[in-house]
Structures are given as C-alpha cells and as structure tokens.
VEXVEXDO-737229 format. One line per field, with one value per residue (C-alpha): x, y, z; residue number from 0. Coordinates in steps of 0.5 Angstrom, whole numbers, always signed. Layout:
residues N
x X,...
y Y,...
z Z,...
k NUM,...
***
This chain:
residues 281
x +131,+130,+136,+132,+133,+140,+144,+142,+146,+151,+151,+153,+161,+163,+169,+174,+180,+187,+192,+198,+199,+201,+207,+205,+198,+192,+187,+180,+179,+172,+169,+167,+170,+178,+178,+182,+180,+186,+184,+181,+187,+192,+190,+190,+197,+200,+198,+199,+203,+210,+209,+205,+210,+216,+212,+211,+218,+221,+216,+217,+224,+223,+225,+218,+214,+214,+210,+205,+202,+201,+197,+193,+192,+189,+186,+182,+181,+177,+174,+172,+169,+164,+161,+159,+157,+152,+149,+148,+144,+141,+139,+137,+132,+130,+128,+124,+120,+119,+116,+111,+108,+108,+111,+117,+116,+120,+124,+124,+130,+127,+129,+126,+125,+122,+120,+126,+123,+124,+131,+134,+130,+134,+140,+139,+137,+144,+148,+145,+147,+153,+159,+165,+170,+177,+181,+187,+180,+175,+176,+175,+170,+167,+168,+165,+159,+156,+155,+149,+145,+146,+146,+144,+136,+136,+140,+141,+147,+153,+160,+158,+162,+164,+167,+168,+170,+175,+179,+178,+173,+173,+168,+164,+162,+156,+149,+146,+141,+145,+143,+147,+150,+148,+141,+139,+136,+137,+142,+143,+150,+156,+160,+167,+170,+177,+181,+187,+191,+190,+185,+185,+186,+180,+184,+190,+186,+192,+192,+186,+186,+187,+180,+177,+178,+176,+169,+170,+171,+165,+161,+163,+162,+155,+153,+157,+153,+146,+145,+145,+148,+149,+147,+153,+160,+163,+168,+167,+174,+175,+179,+181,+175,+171,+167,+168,+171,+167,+168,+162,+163,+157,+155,+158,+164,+163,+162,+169,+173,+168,+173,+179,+179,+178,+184,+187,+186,+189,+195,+195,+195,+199,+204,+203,+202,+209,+213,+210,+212,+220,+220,+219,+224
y -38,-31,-25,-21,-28,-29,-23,-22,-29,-25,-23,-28,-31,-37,-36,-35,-30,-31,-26,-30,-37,-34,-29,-27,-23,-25,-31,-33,-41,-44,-46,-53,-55,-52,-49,-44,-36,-30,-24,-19,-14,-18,-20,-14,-12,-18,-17,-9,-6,-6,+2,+1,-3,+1,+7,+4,+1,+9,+12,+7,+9,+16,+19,+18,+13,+8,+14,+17,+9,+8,+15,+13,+6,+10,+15,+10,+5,+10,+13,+6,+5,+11,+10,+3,+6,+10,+6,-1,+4,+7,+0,-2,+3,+3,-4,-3,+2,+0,-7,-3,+1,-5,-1,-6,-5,-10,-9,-12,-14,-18,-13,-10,-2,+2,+9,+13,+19,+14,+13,+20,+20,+14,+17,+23,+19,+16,+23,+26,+21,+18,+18,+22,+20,+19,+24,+22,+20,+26,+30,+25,+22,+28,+28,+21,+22,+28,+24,+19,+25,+27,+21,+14,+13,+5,+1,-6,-9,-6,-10,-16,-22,-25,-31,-33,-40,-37,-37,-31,-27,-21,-15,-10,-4,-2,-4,+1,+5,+11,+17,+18,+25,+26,+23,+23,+17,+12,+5,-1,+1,-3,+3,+3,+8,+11,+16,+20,+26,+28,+28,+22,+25,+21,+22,+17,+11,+7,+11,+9,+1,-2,+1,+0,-8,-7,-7,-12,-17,-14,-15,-23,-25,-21,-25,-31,-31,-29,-28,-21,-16,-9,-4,+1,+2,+7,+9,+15,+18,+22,+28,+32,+37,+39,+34,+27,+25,+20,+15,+12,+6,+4,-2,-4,-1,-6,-11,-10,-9,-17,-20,-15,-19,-25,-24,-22,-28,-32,-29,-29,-37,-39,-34,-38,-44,-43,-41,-47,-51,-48,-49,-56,-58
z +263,+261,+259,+266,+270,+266,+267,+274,+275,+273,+280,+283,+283,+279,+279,+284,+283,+285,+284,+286,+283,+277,+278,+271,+272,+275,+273,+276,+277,+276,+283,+280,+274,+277,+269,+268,+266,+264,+266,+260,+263,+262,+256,+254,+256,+253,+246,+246,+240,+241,+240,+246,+250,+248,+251,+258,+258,+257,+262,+267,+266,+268,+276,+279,+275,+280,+285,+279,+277,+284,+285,+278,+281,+288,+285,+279,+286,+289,+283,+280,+288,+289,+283,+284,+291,+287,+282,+286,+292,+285,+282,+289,+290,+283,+283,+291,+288,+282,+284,+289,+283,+279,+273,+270,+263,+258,+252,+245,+248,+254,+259,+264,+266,+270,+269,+268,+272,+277,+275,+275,+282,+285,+283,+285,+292,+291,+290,+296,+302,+298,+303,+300,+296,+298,+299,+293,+289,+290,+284,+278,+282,+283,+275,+273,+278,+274,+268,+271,+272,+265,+261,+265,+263,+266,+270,+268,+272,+276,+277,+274,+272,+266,+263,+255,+253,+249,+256,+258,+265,+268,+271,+267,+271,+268,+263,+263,+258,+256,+252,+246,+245,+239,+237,+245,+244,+250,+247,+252,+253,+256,+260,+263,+268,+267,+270,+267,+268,+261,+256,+250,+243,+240,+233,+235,+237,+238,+244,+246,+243,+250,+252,+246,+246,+253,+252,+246,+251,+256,+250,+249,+256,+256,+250,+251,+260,+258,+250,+250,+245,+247,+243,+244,+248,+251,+255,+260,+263,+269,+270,+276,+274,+269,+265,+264,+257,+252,+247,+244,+240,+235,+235,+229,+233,+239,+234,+231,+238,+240,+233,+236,+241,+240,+235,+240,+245,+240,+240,+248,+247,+243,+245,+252,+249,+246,+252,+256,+250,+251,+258,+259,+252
k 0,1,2,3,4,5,6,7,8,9,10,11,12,13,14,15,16,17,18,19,20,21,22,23,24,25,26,27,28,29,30,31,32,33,34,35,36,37,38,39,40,41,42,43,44,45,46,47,48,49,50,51,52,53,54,55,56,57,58,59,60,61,62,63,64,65,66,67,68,69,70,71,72,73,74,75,76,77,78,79,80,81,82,83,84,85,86,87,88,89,90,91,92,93,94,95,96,97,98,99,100,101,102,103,104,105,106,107,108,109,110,111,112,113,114,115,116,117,118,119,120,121,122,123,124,125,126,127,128,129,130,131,132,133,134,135,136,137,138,139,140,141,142,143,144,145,146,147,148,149,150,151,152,153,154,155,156,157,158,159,160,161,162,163,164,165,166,167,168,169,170,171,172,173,174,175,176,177,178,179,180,181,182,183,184,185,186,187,188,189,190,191,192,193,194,195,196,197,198,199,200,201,202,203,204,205,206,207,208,209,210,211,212,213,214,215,216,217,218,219,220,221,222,223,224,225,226,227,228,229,230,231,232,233,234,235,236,237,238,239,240,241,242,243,244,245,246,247,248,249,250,251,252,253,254,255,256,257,258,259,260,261,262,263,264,265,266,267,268,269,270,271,272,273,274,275,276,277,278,279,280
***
C-alpha cells in the first residue's frame, strides 16, 4: 500500500471513543481486537509538571474558573469546527478538480499534490460559502481562518485519527504543506488549532510544553499508521482578533518532542500501573 493509500486510511475509524468507562478521562477501544488506547490529552495532562499543576489547582480556585474554562472550551469548540468545515470543502474540492485535470503530481515522499493555484482557489471557494462561526467562537475563528489563505499550500488530511503501540490514539487537525516563515518554503507539516485569550510568550516553553508534546504524539502515530515523517510542526493559536500566534517546530524539534513523549508515556503507564497494583493489594 502506498503513504497516499495509507494516509487516507486514516479516514476511516478503527477505534471507538468512550468517554465514560473510565471516570479518569476519555479512552478509545479497538472495534475488533477490544485494546485499549488513553487519549493523547490525557496523557498529556497527567504527566504535566508539578509547576503546571499547582497553576491549574490555584486558577481553578479562583471566583469564576469554573464559567472562564467552560467559555475557553465553546469558543476552541467552535473555532476547531469551522476550520474543519473550511479545509474538508477545500480538500474535497481540490481533489474533484484536480482528478478532471489529471495534474496529481507525487512527492519524493510519495504523496501527491495538486497544483497549488488550485489550492488557494479551493480555499478561497471554501471561505466564500462557509456558514458563520458560533457567535461565542467568531473572533478567533475569524483569527485562525486567515492563516490558510497565507500559508496552507497542500492539503493532505483533515482530522484524521491516530494510534500508536505505545498505547496511546488521538485526532490530528491537519497535514497540510505549510509555508515557512522564514525561508517561505513549503514543509509537509503537522498543524494543531489553539485558542487562547492571551499570547504565549515563545521564550518560557514551559508555558507552552503540553502543545509542543501534542504534536509529538501526532507525529508518532502518523509514522507508526502510514510510514510518514513530517517535516515540521507548528501550533497555529487564535486570539480574539488580529493575526494568529505561531509556534513552529523544526523537524528536529519535532523529533525531540516524538521522544518527549514517548518518555512521557511511560510515566503515564507506570503510574497507572502502580495505582492499579495498590488497588487490588
């Protein structure tokens, strides 16, 4: 099977979520076998840094938490929503073009693009006739939709799932080409939507490390489903208006966050493991 035919497997569902089995967080369950995957986020949560922790524990304390995670969560619902709108009609209407004009052409990583004036042309389409946002959302999805027009060269795959014999599944948002900032050259690139209400200071990733892990674990599962390495990461954050925030990762950042959190894997296991081990002592 080709990377082409291997990645557009990822379309389809393997697993099946379950969201109430365990009071702990959110698992997927293989539909054939019965294994057990722990979702990438709450992995992540669980191995965060005590510092981390203490920060959650003391906001949460504060008068109105409670009502500012629930809007963070609507809002990144609704943003995360239309932009999977916008680049699945934009990836459907470059792929009915692109196969009448027969101009696929394949990568040296053995998959296939069309031209990317038909690209930009389908994303235009796509903005044109997109439904607005939520109401609670509208700003930083207005915010995060700017970024394809100005970066997005290829489309790969939109919300596409993933699982990795390390026990872990989850869904990526996007694999698309993406223009670098700098050199302008355009990288296969694993992309994760954000939201926040403020910018991320880029010189304190402590602030930011549970994103950066995040697209660690995308890039595992990538390899791990379909042979594919990406060539880059980067973490696209919305705000409530201006331009986006960006965090790229080089590839050999991407590799290191792969190896971050495979380490951090571990610790999630062996943790469970232990607490599974005290309960039936």
């Amino acid at each position: 099977m080709t990377a082409q035919d291997q990645l557009a497997s990822l379309r389809q569902k393997f697993l099946e979520r379950d969201d109430t089995s365990d009071p702990n967080g959110r698992i997927y369950r293989d539909k054939v076998t019965g294994e057990i995957y722990f979702s990438v986020t709450r992995i992540l949560s669980e191995t965060s840094s005590e510092e981390s922790k203490k920060a959650l524990s003391k906001w949460l304390e504060r008068p109105g938490s409670s009502q500012s995670r629930d809007a963070a969560a609507a809002r990144g619902t609704s943003a995360h929503d239309h932009m999977e709108y916008l680049t699945k009609t934009a990836s459907r209407l470059v792929r009915s073009t692109a196969n009448k004009r027969g101009v696929w052409k394949s990568g040296s990583d053995g998959l296939y693009r069309a031209p990317e004036g038909i690209t930009t042309w389908a994303l235009s389409k796509a903005l044109q006739g997109a439904p607005r946002p939520r109401l609670h959302g509208e700003g930083w999805a207005l915010c995060l939709r700017g970024y394809l027009l100005d970066r997005i060269s290829a489309i790969h795959s939109t919300e596409f799932s993933i699982h990795h014999a390390a026990g872990f599944a989850g869904t990526c948002d996007l694999l698309a080409d993406v223009r670098h900032p700098e050199s302008n050259e355009s990288k296969l690139t694993i992309l994760d939507w954000k939201t926040t209400g403020r910018a991320i200071h880029r010189s304190k990733p402590e602030h930011y490390e549970n994103y950066r892990s995040q697209l660690g674990a995308y890039s595992l599962g990538l390899k791990a489903r379909t042979g594919i390495q990406a060539e880059a990461g980067v973490l696209v954050i919305g705000r409530q208006s201006g331009k986006p925030q960006e965090i790229w990762l080089e590839k050999d950042e991407l590799l290191q966050e792969e190896n971050n959190f495979l380490e951090r894997c571990e610790r999630f296991f062996d943790e469970l493991h232990h607490q599974l081990n005290a309960g039936t002592s």
